[in-house]
N, C-alpha and C positions, 0 to 999 in steps of 0.2 A: 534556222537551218535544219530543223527538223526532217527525218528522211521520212521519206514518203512510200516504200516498200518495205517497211522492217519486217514484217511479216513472212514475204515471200524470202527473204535471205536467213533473217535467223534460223529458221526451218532447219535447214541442211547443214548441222556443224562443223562441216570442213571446208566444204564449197563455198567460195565468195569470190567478187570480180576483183582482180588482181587491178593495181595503177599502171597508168598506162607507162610510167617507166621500165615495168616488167614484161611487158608484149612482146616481146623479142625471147627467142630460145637463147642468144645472146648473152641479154638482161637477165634472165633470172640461172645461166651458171654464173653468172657472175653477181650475185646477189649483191655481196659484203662490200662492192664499192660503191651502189646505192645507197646502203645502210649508210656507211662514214658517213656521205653527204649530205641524208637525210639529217641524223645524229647531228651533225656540225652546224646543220643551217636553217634546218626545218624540223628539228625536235618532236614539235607538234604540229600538225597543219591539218587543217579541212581540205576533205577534196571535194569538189563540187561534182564532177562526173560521178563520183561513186556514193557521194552524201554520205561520208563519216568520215570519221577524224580518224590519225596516223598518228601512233604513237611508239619513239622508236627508242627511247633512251631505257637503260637496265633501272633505274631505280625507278623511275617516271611507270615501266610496263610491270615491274615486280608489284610496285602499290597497287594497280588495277588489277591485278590479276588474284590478290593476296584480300582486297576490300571488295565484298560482295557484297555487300549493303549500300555504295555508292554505285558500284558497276555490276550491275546484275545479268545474268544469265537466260531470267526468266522471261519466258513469252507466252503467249496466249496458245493452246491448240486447239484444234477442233474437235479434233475427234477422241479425246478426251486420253491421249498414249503420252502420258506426261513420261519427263525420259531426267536421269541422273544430270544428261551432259546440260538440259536445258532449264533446269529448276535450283530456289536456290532455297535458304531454310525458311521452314522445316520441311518440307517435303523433300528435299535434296537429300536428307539424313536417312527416311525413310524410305527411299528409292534408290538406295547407293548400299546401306548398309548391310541388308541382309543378305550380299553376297561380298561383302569384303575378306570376309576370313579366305572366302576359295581363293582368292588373289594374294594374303600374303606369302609372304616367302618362305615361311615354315613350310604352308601347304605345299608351295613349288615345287621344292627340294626334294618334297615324298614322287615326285611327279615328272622329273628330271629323266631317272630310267628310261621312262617310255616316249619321252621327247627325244631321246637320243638315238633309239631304236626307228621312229620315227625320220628323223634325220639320215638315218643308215641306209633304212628302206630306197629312199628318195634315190641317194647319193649312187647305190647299187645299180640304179638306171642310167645312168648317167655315164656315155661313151667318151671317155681320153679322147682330148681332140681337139676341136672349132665347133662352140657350144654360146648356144645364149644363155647365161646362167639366170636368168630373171624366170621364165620359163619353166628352167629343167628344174631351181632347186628355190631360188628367194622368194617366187610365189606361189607356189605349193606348200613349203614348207608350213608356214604360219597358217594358210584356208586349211590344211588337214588336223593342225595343232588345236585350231579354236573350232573345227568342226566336230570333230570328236569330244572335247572339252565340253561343248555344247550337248554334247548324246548325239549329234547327229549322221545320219547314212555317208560314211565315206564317198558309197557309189556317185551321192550326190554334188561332190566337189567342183564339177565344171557347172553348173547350173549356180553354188555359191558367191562362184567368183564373176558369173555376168552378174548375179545383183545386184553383189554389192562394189561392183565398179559403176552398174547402171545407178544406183542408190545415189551414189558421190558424183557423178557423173566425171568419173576417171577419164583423161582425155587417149584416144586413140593410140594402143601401145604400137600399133604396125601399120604401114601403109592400105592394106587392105584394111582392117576394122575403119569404122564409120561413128564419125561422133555422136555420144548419146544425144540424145532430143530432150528437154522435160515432160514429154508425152511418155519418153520411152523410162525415162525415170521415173515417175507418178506407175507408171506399169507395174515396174519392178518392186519397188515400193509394196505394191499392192497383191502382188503375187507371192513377197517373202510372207505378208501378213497373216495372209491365208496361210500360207505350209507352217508357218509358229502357231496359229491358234489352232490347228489341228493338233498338231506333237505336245502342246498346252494341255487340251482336256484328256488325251490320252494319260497323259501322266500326272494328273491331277493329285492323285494317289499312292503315287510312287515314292521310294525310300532310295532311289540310288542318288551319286552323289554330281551328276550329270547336269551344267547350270540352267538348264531349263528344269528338270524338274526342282532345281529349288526356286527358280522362278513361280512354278506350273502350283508349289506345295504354302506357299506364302501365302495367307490371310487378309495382308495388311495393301497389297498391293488390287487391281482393278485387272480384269482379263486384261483391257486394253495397254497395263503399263506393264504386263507380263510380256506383251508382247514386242513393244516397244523396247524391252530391256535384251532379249532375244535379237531382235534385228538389230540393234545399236550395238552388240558384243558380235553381233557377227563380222560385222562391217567395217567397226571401229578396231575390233581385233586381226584384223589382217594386211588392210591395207597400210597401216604406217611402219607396222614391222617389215612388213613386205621390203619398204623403201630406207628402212635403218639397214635393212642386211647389204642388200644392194648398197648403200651407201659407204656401207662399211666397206665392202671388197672395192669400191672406187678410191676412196682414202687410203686404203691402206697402199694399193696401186701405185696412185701418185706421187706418195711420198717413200715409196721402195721397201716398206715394214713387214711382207710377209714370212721372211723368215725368222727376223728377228722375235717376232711373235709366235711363230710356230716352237725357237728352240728356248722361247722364256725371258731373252731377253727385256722384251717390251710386253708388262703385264696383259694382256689380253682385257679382261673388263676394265682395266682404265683405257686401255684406248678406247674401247665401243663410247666409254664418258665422253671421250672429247672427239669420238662422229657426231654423238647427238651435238655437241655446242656448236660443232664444224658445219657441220652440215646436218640439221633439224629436220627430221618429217614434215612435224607443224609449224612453219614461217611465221604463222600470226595466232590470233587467239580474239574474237569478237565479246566486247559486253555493251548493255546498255545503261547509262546513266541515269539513275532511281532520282537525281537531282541536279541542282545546278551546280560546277565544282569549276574548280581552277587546276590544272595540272600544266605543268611547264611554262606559266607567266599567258595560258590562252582559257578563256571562257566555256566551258561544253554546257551545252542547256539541257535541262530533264527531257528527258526520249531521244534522247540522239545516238546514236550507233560510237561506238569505240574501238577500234580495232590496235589490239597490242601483240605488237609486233617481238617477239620473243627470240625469231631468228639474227632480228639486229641488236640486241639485247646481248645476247648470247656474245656480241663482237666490239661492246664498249669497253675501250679499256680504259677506262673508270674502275673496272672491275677486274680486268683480263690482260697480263700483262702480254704486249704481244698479241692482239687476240688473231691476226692475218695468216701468225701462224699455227700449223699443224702440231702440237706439243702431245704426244702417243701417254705420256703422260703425267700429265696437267695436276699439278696438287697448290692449291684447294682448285678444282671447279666446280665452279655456282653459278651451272648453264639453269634456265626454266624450259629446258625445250619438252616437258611433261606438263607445263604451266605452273600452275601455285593454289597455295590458302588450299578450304574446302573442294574445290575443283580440278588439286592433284588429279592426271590419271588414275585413274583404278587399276588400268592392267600394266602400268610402267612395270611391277617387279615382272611380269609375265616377256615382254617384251623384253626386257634387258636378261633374262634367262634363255630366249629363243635366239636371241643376236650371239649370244657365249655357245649356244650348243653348236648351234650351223656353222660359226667360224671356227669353231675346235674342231669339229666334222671335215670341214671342208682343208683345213688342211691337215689334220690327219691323213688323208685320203690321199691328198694330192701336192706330189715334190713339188709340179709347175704349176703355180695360178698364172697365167698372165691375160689380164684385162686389156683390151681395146680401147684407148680412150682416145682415139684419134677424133671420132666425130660421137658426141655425145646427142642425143635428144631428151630436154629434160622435162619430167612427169612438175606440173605445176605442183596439185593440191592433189595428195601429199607431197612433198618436194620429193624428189628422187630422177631415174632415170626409167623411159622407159624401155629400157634392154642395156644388156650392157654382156657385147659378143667378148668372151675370154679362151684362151687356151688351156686346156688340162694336160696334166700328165701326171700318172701314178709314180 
């Protein structure tokens, strides 16, 4: 059962063909009653339309995600732009690490000021009233955050955010846009690479602390995986935060939490804890089998595709007392909606720093949140929504 396109899917780390239980805008707001019956009945299973195996239980997805030595990440490129998310060791060590400090939380916090001035900026445009907040503040927020972060031309923020929705091939946020093509991807692609390896030799020789140039000023790395680490931090830093934030002002919506959260009742960063278990950016997480293994009483053969499903994970309650419900705050949770093992996120503390500022911001700012959630439309891969029309009021 070997799949016979691994190539052209492992490629793209977030895009992959959904099962066809999920085809439905329906289906996938409604993920966690798939998941149960998944969980209950079909633990593990092949699918043959998509060639790879589903795996949906918290201990079964935590071992794959945690063993990279059975379930690897790794695949072949071409073009020689080996990348953090798709390599495992040693080279994963080597292509990850010399930008970890900028991502811890130490750094963050020095860093926090100008993310919130940031956030201000935004919020200051933003008219009291009948507003799409996706738009006005969830996706802008994060493409100006990691743009700058990056060293890069603010001006250039509408051109960041086609590529790297064309890059993922983000599905159509409004009736007028037009779904991306993989002609129109391979484009995009191709035109971030270009605009990085020029900003690359520019700063070859640079001392600021901007992460291209510590990409642009590293030895150990290849232009091409300079450049690759560039478009991956662009891409990968915005659109999943994009869909925590938004996520977050839906959850909190739903279950009526906004003020309680604004006056301190309900901790703020625990709740953001339990959107990611509630509702996850990343649904699933893909690796390949370096060998023959057993997981859940079912066979996988060496080269076969794996896909561990951390969204249903996240709703076993093996692990989650209650997991159906919304708990604002959940003590212990031991969501993986960041993954696991060596292939943690790198920018989780950056992400869960941007989700605390925009939602202190946001209602700072504003007595009335009230979100629309009459008819939702929801963004597959990343999971999220795309729009989400709310009311303001100072």
């Amino acid at each position: 059962m070997a799949s016979s396109n691994q190539d052209d899917v492992i490629q793209d780390p977030l895009h992959q063909p959904l099962p066809e239980a999920l085809s439905t805008e329906e289906a996938q707001l409604n993920r966690p009653s798939w998941y149960a019956e998944m969980r209950q009945e079909h633990p593990v299973r092949y699918d043959e339309q998509r060639e790879r195996w589903d795996v949906f239980r918290y201990e079964d997805v935590n071992r794959i995600l945690r063993d990279h030595e059975t379930f690897a990440t790794t695949h072949s490129s071409n073009d020689g732009g080996k990348s953090m998310i798709s390599e495992d060791p040693p080279e994963h060590g080597r292509l990850r690490n010399f930008s970890s400090s900028w991502f811890s939380p130490r750094t963050l916090r020095e860093k926090r000021e100008r993310f919130e001035e940031i956030a201000d900026e935004l919020i200051d445009d933003i008219e009291p009233g009948h507003v799409d907040i996706v738009p006005e503040f969830t996706h802008p927020y994060p493409v100006t955050i990691i743009a700058e972060s990056l060293g890069l031309p603010i001006d250039d923020y509408e051109q960041f955010i086609e590529w790297s929705d064309a890059a993922l091939r983000v599905p159509a946020r409004t009736a007028d846009e037009e779904e991306v093509t993989p002609e129109e991807q391979e484009q995009a692609t191709q035109e971030m690479s270009r605009y990085f390896s020029e900003l690359i030799d520019e700063r070859s020789d640079g001392t600021d602390n901007d992460l291209i140039t510590i990409a642009a000023t590293n030895d150990e790395l290849s232009h091409e995986e300079k450049i690759t680490f560039c478009t991956g931090i662009l891409v990968a830093g915005n659109v999943t935060t994009i869909n925590l934030i938004t996520n977050a002002l839906w959850c909190f919506a739903e279950f009526d939490l906004f003020d309680d959260i604004r006056r301190g009742a309900v901790d703020r960063e625990q709740a953001i804890e339990e959107v990611l278990r509630y509702r996850s950016p990343a649904q699933s997480l893909r690796r390949i089998a370096t060998q023959p293994v057993e997981i859940g009483g079912k066979e996988i053969g060496e080269g076969e595709l794996v896909v561990a499903w951390n969204g249903s994970a996240n709703y076993d309650p093996a692990v989650f007392d209650a997991p159906e419900e919304f708990r604002p705050e959940r003590k212990p949770n031991r969501h993986i909606s960041f993954g696991g093992g060596i292939h943690t996120c790198l920018g989780a503390p950056l992400a869960r720093l941007e989700a605390d500022i925009a939602l202190e911001r946001l209602l700072d700012r504003f007595e009335v949140i009230e979100p629309d959630l009459s008819d939702l439309s929801p963004q597959e891969i990343p999971f999220g929504l795309k729009s989400l029309p709310c009311y303001l009021k100072n």
